[in-house]
Structure formats: C-alpha cells, structure tokens
C-alpha positions as CSV (number, residue, x, y, z in Angstrom):
1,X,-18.0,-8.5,7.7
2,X,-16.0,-11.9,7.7
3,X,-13.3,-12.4,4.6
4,X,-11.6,-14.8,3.1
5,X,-7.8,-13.6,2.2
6,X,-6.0,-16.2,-0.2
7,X,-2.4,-15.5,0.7
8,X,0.8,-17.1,-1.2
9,X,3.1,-19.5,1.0
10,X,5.6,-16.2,0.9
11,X,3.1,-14.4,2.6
12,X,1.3,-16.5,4.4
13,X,5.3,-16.9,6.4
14,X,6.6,-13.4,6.3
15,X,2.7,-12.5,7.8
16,X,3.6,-14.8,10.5
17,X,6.7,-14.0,10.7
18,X,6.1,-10.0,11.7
19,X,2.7,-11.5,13.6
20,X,5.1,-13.4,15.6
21,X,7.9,-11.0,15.7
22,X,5.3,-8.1,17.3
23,X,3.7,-10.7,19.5
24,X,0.2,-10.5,17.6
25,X,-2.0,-12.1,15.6
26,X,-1.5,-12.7,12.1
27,X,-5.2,-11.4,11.5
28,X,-4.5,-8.1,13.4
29,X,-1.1,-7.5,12.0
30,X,-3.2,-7.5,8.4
31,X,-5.7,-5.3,9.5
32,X,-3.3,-2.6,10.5
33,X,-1.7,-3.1,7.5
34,X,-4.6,-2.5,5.4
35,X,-5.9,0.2,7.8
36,X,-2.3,2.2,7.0
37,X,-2.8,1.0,3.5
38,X,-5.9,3.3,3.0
39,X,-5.2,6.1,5.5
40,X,-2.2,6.9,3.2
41,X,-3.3,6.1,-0.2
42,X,-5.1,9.8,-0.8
43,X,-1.6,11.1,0.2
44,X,0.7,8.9,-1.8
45,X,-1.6,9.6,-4.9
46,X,-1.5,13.2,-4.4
47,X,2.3,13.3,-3.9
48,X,2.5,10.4,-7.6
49,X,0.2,13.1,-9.3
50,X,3.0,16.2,-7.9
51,X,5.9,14.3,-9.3
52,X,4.4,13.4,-12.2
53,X,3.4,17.2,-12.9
54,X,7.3,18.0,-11.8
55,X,9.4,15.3,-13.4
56,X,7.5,15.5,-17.0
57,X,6.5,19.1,-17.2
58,X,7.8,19.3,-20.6
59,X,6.5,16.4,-21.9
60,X,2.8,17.4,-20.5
61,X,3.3,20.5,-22.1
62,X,3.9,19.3,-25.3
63,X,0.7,17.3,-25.4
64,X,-1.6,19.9,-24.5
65,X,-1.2,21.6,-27.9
C-alpha cells in the first residue's frame, strides 16, 4: 500500500539525518521505526497500565467506593 507521510522540516532533517548516518534510506529508516513502534506498544501499555495500578493505588482505591 503506497502512503503519503507529511513530515515537518525538523523531521524531514533529523530523518535524513539518522537515514544518512546508518547509510539507508530515509523511507526504510521510517519503516523500522514504525515496525518497532507497534512491536512494542502492547508492551509499553501494559507496563503504563502496571505503574499506574502501583504509583496511585490509593487514589484508585478511593474511587472504587
């Protein structure tokens, strides 16, 4: 599937600028990124939910009566 992906000028130069740095393209060094981007987001939100559940125990305690 072919996409368009409006970039800032910040991010259009640091993309080149790691694209460049790795000796890739810019449009593989996005795809990784977004490949890593999903692979980990299940993870990440289970370990946001864990703190949450640690850091405001109390408070969530509180609102469930």
């Amino acid at each position: 599937m072919a996409m368009n992906l409006r970039l800032t000028d910040s991010e259009s130069e640091a993309l080149r600028a790691k694209a460049e740095q790795e000796g890739r393209s810019m449009q593989e060094v996005a795809r990784t990124a977004i490949a890593q981007y999903v692979s980990e987001r299940p993870q990440r939100l289970l370990h946001a939910i864990h703190r949450v559940r640690t850091e405001d125990a109390e408070l969530l305690e509180r609102l469930s009566k």
